[in-house]
C-alpha positions as CSV (number, residue, x, y, z in Angstrom):
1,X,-4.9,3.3,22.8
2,X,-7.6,6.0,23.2
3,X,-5.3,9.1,24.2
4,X,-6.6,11.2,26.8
5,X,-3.0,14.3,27.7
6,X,-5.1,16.8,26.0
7,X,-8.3,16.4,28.4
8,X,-6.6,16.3,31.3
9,X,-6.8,19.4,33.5
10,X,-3.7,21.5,33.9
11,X,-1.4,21.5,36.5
12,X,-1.9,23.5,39.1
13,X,-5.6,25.2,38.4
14,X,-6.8,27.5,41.1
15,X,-9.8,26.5,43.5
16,X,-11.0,29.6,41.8
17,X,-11.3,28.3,38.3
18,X,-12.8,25.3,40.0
19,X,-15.6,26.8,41.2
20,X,-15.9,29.2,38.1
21,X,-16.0,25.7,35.6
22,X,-19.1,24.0,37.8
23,X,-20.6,28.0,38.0
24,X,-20.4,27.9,34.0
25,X,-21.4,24.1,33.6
26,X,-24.9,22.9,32.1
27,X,-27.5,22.7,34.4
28,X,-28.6,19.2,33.4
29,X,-24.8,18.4,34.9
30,X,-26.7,19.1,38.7
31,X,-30.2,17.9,37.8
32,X,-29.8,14.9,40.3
33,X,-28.9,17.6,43.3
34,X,-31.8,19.8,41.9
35,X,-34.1,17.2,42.2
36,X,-33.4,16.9,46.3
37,X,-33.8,20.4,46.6
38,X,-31.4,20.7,49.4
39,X,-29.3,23.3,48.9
40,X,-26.7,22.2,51.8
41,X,-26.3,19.1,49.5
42,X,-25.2,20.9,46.8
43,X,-22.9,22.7,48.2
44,X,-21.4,19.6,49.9
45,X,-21.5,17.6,46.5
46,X,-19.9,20.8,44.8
47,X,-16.9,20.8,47.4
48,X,-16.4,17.3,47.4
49,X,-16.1,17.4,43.8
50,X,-13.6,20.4,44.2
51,X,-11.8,18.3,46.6
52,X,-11.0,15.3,44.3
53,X,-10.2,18.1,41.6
54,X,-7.3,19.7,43.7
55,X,-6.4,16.2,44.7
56,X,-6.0,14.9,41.3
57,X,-4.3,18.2,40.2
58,X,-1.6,18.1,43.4
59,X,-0.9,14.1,41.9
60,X,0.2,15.5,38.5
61,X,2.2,18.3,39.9
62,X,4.4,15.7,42.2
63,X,5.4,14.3,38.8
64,X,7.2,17.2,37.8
65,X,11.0,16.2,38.1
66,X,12.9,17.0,41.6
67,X,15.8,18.1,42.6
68,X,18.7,14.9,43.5
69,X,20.7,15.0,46.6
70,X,23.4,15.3,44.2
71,X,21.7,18.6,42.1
72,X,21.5,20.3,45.6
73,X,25.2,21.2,45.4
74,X,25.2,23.8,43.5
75,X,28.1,25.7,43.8
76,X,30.8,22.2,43.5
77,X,34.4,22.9,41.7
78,X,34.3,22.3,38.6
79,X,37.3,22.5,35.6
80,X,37.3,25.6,33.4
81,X,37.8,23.4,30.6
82,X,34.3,21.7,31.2
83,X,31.6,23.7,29.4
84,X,29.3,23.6,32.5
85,X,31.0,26.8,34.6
86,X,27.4,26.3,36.4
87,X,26.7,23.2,38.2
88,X,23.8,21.2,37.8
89,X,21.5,21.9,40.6
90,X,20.1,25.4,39.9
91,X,20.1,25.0,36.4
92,X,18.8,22.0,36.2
93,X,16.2,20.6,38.6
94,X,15.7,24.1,40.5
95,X,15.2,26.0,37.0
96,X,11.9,27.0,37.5
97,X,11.7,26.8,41.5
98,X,11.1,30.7,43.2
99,X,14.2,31.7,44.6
100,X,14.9,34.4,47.1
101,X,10.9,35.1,47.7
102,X,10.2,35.4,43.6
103,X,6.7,34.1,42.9
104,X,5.6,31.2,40.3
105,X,4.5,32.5,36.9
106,X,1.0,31.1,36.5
107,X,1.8,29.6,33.0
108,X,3.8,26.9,35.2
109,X,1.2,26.1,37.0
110,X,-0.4,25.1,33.8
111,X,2.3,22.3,32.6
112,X,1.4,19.9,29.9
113,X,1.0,16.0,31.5
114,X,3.3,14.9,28.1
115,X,6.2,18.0,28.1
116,X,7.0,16.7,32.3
117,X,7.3,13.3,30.6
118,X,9.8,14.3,27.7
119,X,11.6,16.1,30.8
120,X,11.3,13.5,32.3
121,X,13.0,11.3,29.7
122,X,15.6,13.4,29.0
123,X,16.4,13.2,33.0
124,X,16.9,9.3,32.3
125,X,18.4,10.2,28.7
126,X,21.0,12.6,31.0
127,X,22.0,10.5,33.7
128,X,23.0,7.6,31.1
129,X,24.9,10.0,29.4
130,X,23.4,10.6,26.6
131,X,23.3,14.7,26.2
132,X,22.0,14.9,22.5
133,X,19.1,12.4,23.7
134,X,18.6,14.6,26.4
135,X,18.4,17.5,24.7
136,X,15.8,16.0,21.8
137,X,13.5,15.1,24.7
138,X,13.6,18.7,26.3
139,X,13.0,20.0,22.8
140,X,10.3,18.3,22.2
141,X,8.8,19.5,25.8
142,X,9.2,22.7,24.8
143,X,7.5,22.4,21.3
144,X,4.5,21.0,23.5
145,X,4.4,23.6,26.0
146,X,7.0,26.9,24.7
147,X,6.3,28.5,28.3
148,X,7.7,25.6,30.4
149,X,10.6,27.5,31.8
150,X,12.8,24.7,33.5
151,X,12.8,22.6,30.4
152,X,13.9,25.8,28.5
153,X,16.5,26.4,31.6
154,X,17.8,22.7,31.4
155,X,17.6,22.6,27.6
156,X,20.0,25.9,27.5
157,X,22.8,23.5,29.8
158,X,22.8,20.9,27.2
159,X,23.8,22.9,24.6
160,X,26.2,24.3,26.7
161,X,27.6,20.7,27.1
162,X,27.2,20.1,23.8
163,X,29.0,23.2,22.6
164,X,26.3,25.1,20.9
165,X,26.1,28.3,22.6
166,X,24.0,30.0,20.0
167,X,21.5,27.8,21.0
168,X,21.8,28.1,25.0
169,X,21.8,31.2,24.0
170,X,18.1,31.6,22.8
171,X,17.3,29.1,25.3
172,X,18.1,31.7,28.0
173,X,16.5,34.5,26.4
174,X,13.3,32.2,26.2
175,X,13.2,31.3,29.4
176,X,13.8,35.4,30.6
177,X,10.6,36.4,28.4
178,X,8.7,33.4,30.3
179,X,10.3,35.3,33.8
180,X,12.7,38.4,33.9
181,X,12.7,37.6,38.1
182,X,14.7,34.2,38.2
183,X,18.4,35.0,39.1
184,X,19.5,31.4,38.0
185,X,18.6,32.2,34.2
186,X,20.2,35.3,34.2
187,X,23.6,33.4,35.8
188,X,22.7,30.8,33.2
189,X,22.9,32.9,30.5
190,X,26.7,34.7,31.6
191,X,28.0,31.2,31.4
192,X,26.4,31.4,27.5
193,X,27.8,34.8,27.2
194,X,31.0,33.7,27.9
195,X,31.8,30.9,26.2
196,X,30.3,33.0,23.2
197,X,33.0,35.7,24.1
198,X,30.6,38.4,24.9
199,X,32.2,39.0,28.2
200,X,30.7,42.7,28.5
201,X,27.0,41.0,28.3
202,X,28.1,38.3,30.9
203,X,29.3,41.1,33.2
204,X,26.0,42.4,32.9
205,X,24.3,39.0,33.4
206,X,25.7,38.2,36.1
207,X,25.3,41.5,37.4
208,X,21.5,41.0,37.1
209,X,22.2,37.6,38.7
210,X,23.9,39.2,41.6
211,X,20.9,41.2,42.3
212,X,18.8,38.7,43.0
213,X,21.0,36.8,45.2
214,X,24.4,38.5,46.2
215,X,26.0,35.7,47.8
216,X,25.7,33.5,44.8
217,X,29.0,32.2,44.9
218,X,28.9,30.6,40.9
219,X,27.7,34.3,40.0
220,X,30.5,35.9,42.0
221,X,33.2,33.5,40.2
222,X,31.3,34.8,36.5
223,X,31.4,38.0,37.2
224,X,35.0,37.6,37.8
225,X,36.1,35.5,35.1
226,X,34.0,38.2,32.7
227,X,35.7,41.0,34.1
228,X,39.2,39.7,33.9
229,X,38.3,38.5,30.4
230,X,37.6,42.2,29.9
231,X,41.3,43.0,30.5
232,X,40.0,44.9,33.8
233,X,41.6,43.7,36.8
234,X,39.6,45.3,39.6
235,X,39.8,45.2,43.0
236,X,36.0,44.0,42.3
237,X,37.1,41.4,40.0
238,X,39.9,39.9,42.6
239,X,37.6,40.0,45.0
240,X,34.9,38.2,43.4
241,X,37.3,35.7,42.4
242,X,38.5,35.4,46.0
243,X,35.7,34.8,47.1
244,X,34.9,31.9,45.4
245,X,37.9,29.8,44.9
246,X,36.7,27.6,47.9
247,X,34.1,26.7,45.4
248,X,36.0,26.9,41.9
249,X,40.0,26.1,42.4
250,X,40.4,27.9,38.2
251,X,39.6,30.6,40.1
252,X,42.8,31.0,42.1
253,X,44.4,30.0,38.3
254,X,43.3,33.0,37.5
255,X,44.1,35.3,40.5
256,X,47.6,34.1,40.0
257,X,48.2,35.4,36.7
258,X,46.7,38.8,37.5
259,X,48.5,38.9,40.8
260,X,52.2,38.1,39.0
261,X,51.1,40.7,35.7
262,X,50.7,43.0,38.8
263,X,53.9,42.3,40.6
264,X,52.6,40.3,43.2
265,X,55.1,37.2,43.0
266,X,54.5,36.4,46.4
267,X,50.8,36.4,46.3
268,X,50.6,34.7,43.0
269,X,52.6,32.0,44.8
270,X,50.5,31.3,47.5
271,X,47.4,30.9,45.0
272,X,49.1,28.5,43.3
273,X,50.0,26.8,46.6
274,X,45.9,27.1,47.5
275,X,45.0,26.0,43.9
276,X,47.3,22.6,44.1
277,X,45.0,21.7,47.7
278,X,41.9,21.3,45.8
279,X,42.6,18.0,43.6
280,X,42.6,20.0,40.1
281,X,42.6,19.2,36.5
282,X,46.2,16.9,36.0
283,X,46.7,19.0,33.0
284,X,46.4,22.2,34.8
285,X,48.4,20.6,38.1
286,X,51.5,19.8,35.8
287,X,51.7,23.5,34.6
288,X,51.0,25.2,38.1
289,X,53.6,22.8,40.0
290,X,56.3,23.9,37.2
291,X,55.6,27.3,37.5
292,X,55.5,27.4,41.6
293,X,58.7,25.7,41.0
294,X,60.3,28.9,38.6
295,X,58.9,31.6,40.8
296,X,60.1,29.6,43.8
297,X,63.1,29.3,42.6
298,X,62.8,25.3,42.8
299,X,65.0,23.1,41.1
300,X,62.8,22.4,38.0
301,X,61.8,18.6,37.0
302,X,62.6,17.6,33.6
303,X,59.3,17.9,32.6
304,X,58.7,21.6,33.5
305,X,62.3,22.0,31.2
306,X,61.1,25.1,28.7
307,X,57.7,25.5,30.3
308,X,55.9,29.1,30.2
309,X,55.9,31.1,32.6
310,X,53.2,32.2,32.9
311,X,51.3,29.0,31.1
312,X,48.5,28.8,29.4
313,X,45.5,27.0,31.2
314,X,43.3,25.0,29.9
């Protein structure tokens, strides 16, 4: 089969270049509209052309993969335990879609027709669970096109889910050189940051996150995770962590630990009391409902006998 990917135009191509490609092209290409000698004709023939151009071009950017009903919830609970601290949505489908007013670099409006298909096989590759599959087909969209910044986005959150951090790591920093404006790489790359124990450079992260959108409840709950991993216990960091433990129960894990190291025994009771609402990990549940029952002052079950107060999450 005669391949054709590399002659097709790229996505995206301005109705300037179109008009600059026909200024620049032979003049035997018109000869048939020189012959008539009506300019009028011309110009009609050169804008219909133009037309089925940009039509063709808006075709092959619709194939460009698009955000499930499912990605759009981006700020679900998920366990601490579970690599992804970010949920799908923004880091996944939405990598490379303006947020908060921030324009489209123009390298991708010039996407490759084969690195959309690898993303799009490692869509199918991902929702049959199959990460490492996943993750071959993004690399391989990358090594077609290194600017395409949502495959470089979704590529960092399989290595997250895979474990190799490093990787995510370069991922992120890839994806920043392609755009230093899109807040959802910088909250992408805390969540690396993190799980790489550079909790200092996650602060910062999602700092730089936070800018871009401050009521970015994911970044709020990073920020507050990075800062309590810091050993700092700030007002800011409780309050971030408040903020989002609608959205991320481990967050009122968290709050109360630092609330009963403070003295709080009170407070840290009632976030335990919130945490145990919000259908949590069973591994996690076991350990908070024995230690509500200690500071309580419950009779303990036999299987909270010896337990740790406080326990150590998972």
């Amino acid at each position: 089969m005669k391949r054709v990917e590399s002659q097709e135009p790229a996505i995206g191509r301005s109705a300037l270049s179109i008009a600059l490609f026909f200024s620049n092209a032979p003049v035997s290409a018109f000869t048939s509209f020189a012959r008539r000698g009506d300019t009028y004709m011309r110009i009609a023939a050169l804008f219909g052309i133009a037309l089925l151009s940009a039509a063709s071009l808006h075709a092959q950017a619709r194939r460009l993969p698009t955000p499930t009903q499912d990605q759009n919830n981006s700020d679900r609970a998920i366990d601490l335990s579970d690599p992804l601290i970010f949920p799908r949505a923004h880091s996944e489908a939405n990598a490379s879609t303006p947020m908060n007013g921030s324009s489209v670099p123009v390298s991708q409006l010039r996407i490759p027709s084969r690195a959309v298909k690898e993303v799009e096989r490692s869509q199918k590759a991902f929702e049959a669970g199959d990460i490492r599959a996943s993750a071959d087909h993004l690399e391989k969209a990358v090594q077609i096109y290194p600017d395409f910044l949502q495959a470089r986005n979704i590529l960092g959150t399989r290595y997250v889910r895979l474990g190799e951090y490093d990787k995510a790591l370069a991922e992120y920093q890839a994806a920043l050189a392609i755009d230093p404006h899109l807040p959802q790489t910088y909250h992408n790359l805390c969540v690396a940051l993190f799980f790489l124990r550079s909790y200092s450079d996650a602060e910062l992260a999602a700092r730089h996150s936070l800018e871009f959108v401050p009521q970015h409840v994911a970044s709020r709950y990073m920020l507050g995770r990075a800062l309590i991993a810091q050993g700092h216990a700030t007002p800011e960091a409780i309050e971030m962590l408040r903020q989002s433990e609608d959205k991320f129960p481990n967050a009122s894990l968290i709050l109360a630990a630092v609330l009963f190291n403070q003295g709080h025994v009170d407070e840290a009771v009632t976030e335990l009391r919130q945490y145990l609402k919000a259908s949590p990990d069973p591994d996690n549940k076991q350990k908070a409902q024995c230690w509500l029952q200690q500071l309580s002052h419950e009779p303990l079950v036999a299987s909270c006998t010896g337990a740790a107060a406080p326990p150590s999450f998972r």
